[in-house]
C-alpha positions in Angstrom: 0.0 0.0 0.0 1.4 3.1 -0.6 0.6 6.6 0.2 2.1 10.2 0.2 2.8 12.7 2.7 3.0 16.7 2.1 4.7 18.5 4.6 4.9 22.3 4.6 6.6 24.8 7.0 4.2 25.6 9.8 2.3 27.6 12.1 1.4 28.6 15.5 -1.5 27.4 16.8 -3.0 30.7 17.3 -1.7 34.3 17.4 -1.6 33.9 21.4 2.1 34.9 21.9 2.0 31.5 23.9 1.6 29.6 21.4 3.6 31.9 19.0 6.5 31.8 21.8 6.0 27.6 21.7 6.0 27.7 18.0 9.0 29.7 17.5 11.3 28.0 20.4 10.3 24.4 17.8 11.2 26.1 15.0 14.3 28.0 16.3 16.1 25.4 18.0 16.3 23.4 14.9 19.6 22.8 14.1 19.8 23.1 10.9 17.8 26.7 11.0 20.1 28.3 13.8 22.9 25.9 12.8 25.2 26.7 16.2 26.2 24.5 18.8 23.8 23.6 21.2 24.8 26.2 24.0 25.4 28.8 21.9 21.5 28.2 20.0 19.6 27.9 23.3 20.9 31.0 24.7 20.3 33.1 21.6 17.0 31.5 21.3 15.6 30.8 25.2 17.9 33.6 26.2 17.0 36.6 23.7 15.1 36.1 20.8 12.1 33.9 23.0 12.2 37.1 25.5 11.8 39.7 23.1 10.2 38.5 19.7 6.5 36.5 20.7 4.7 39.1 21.0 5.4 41.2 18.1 5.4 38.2 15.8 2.0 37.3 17.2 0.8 41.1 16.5 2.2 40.4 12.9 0.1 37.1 12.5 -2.9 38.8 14.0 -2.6 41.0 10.3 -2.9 37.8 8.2 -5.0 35.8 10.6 -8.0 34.4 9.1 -11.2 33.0 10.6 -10.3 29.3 9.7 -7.0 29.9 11.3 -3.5 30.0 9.7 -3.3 31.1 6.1 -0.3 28.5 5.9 -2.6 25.7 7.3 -5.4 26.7 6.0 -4.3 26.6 2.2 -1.7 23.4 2.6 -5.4 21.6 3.8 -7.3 22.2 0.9 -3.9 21.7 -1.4 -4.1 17.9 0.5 -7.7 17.5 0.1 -7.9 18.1 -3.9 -4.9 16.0 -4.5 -6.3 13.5 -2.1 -9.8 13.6 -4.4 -7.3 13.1 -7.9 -4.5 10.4 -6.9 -5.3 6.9 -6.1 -3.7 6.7 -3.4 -3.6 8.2 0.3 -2.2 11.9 0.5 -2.0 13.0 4.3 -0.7 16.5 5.6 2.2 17.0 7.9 4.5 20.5 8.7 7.8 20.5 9.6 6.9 22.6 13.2 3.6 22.7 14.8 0.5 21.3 13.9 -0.6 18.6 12.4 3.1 16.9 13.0 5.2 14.8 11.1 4.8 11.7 13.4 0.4 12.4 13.5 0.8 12.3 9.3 2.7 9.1 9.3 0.6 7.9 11.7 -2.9 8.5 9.5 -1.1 6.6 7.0 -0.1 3.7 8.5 -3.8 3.5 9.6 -4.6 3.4 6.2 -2.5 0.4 6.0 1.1 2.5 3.7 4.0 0.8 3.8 5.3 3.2 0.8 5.1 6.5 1.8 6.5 9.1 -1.1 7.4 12.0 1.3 6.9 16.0 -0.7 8.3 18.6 0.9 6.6 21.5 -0.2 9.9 23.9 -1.1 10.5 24.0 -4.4 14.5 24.9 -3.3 16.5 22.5 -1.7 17.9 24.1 1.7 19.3 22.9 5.2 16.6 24.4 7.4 13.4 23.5 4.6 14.3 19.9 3.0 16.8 18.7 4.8 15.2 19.4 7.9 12.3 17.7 7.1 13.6 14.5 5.5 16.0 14.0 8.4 13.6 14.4 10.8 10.9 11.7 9.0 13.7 9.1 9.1 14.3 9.5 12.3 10.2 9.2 13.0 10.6 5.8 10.7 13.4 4.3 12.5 11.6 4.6 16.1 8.0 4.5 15.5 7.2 3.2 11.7 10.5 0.9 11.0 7.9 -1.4 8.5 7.8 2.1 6.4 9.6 2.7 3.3 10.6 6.1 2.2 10.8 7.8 -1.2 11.5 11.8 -1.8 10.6 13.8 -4.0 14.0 16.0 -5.1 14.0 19.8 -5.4 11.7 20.6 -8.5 13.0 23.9 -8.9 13.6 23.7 -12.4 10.9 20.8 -13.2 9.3 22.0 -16.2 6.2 21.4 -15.1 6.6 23.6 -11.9 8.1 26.3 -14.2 4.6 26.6 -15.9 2.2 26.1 -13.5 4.3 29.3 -11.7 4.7 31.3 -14.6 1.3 30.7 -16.0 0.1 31.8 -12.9 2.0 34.9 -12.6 0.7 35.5 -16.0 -2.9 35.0 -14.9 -2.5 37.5 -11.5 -0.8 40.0 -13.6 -3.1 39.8 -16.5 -4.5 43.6 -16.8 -2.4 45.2 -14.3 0.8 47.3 -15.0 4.2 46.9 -13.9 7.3 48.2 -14.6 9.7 45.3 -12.8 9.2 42.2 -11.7 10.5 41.1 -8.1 11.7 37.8 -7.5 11.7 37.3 -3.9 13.0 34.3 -2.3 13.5 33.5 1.6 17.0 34.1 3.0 19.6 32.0 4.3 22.8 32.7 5.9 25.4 32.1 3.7 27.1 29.3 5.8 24.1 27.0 4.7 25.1 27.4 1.1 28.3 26.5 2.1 27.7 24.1 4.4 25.4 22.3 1.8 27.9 22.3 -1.0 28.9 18.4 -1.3 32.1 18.9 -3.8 33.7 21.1 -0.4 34.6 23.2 -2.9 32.8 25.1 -5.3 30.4 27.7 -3.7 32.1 30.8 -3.3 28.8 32.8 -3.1 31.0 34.9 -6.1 28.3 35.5 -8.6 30.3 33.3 -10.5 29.8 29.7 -8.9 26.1 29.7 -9.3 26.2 30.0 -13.1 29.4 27.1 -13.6 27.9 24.0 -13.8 28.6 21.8 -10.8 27.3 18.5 -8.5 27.1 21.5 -5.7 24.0 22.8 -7.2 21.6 19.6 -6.7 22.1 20.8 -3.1 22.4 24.7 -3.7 19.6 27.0 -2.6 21.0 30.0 -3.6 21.9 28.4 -7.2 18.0 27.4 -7.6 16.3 30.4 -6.7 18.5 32.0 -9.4 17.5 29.0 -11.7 13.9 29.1 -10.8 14.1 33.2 -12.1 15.6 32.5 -14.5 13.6 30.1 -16.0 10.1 31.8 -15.4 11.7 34.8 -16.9 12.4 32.6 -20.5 9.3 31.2 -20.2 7.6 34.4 -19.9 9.5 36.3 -22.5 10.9 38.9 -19.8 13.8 41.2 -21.0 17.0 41.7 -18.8 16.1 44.8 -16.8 12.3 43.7 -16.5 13.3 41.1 -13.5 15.4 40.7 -10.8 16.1 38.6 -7.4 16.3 39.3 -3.7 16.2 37.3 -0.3 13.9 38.3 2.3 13.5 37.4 6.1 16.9 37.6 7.5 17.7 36.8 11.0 21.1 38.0 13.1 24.0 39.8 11.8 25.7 36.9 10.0 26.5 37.4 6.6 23.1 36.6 5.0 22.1 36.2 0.7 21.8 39.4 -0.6 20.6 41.4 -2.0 17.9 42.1 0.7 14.5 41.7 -0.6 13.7 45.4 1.9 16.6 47.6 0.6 16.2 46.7 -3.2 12.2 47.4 -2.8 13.1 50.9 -1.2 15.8 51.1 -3.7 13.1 50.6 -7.0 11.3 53.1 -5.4 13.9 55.9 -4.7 15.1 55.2 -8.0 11.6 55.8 -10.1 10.0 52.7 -10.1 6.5 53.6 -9.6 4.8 50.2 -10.7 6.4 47.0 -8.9 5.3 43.3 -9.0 6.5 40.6 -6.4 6.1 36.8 -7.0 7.8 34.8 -3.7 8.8 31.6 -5.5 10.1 29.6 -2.6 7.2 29.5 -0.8 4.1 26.9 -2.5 1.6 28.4 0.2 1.1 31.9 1.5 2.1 32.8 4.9 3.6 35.2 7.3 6.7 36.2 5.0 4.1 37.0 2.0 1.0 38.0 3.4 2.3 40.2 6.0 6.4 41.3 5.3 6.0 42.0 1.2 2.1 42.4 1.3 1.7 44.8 3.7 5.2 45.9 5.2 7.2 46.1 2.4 4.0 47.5 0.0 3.9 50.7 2.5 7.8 51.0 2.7 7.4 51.2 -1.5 5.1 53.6 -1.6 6.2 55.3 1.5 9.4 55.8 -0.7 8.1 57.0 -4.0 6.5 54.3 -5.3 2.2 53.8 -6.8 1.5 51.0 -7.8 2.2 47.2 -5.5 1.2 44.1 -6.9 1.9 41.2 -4.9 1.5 37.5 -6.9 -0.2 35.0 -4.6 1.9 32.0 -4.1 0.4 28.7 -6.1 -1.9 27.7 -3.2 -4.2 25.1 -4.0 -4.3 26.3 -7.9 -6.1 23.7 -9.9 -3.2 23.5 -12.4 -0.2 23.0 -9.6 -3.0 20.7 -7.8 -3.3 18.9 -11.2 0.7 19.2 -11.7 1.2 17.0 -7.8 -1.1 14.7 -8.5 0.3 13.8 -11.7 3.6 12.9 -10.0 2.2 11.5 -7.2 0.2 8.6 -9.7 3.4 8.5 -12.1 5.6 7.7 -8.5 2.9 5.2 -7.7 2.9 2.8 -11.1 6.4 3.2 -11.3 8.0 4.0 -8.1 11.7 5.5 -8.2 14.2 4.0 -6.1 15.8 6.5 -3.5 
């Protein structure tokens, strides 16, 4: 019997700073997000960041909050449920922190009798704290709890041409009739240890401008490589001229040296510059949330037009689009007549 699992980022339970504070200790003391030694982690995070941050990141989820609860949850649910009603087999939901949890989806499966279980994370960019996380952390579920389970993952689609339609088509749909002068491609940051840290040949990411465009074995495993890819691809497939597009990296955290440019200063810097009409499509997220909805839909929209700027168009990430729903469940039946070995 086989089955799939989607797991997406996650949520707090509510916008009660409680459970945003309970939330964000999960997500932050995740290795491979704060990747520091143990000491070092738990007194940035229990020490300062848990004493200072809940409550304004629950005032910021209290802007995006909807009636059914978290955007995030709400839209990866009814992604699950059409591609549950088009595949013939099982498709539970799982995110990475929070609710419902890894361990709960494998456990709905394996009351559905899965052996199989074709795990989807839903980042279309390989990186340490998204992927990785997340496949590392079902294993170690498997080995303790569901050792008669067999595992198969779906690789970063990226550059899958089929993802490369279903987004471009779609940012050709929400932009249909509106008018724009540049076209933002804003992907979440990462510090730039986690490219290098991620880089299996030891050797090749230099974060130089450079390495990202030489063809390597680094890049299967090269966030900052794919976001670039995943631009550059749309833009091709879209017919965009250089100058018409561009990318950025939003969301940083600390004062490490982070991807850059900053998704903030380059919107400010459109604007300052004369840029009166901007669009912004967030490719590395499948599912809106926090870092759409509330830091480029409403923070950085006002800092735009606070600078100059008229016109904000922000691109809704693919959701539970009938195309991209069409697109998963299409790969989910191909996996399961011809499974892949891992």
């Amino acid at each position: 019997m086989k089955g799939v699992l989607l797991v997406n980022l996650g949520s707090p339970d509510s916008t009660d700073p409680k459970d945003v504070k309970r939330y964000l200790e999960e997500f932050l003391m995740d290795e491979r997000v704060i990747d520091l030694p143990l000491w070092l982690r738990t007194f940035i995070v229990k020490g300062i960041i848990l004493n200072t941050r809940p409550k304004k990141s629950a005032a910021a989820y209290e802007k995006i909050w909807w009636e059914e609860g978290s955007p995030l949850i709400v839209l990866s649910e009814k992604l699950q449920h059409k591609v549950d009603g088009l595949t013939g087999v099982p498709v539970a939901l799982a995110m990475r922190y929070g609710n419902p949890s890894i361990k709960s989806g494998l456990e709905a499966l394996k009351k559905e009798g899965v052996k199989e279980v074709l795990l989807i994370p839903l980042y279309p960019q390989f990186a340490m704290a998204t992927t990785e996380t997340i496949l590392v952390l079902a294993e170690e579920l498997r080995q303790k709890y569901f050792p008669e389970m067999q595992f198969t993952n779906v690789p970063a689609f990226y550059n899958h041409p089929d993802y490369i339609r279903v987004l471009s088509e779609s940012i050709q749909e929400h932009l249909q009739n509106k008018e724009w002068e540049h076209l933002l491609f804003s992907y979440h940051g990462v510090p730039e240890r986690h490219i290098k840290k991620s880089d299996i040949t030891k050797s090749h990411c230099k974060i130089d401008g450079q390495c990202c465009k030489t063809p390597s074995p680094a890049h299967q495993f090269c966030y900052r490589h794919q976001c670039y890819e995943t631009t550059k691809q749309v833009a091709a497939y879209l017919g965009l001229k250089e100058g018409m597009y561009s990318t950025s990296f939003q969301s940083r955290l600390g004062i490490d040296p982070w991807l850059q440019p900053f998704t903030d200063k380059t919107i400010n810097k459109y604007a300052e510059e004369g840029t009166k009409k901007l669009a912004v499509v967030t490719p590395a997220f499948v599912s809106d949330c926090l870092e759409t909805l509330e830091e480029i839909g409403m923070e950085a929209q006002h800092e735009f037009k606070e600078n100059g700027g008229e016109e904000f168009h922000l691109v809704p990430c693919l959701n539970d689009d009938e195309a991209w729903v069409k697109v998963l469940s299409r790969w989910i039946d191909e996996w399961a007549l011809n499974p892949v070995e891992k």
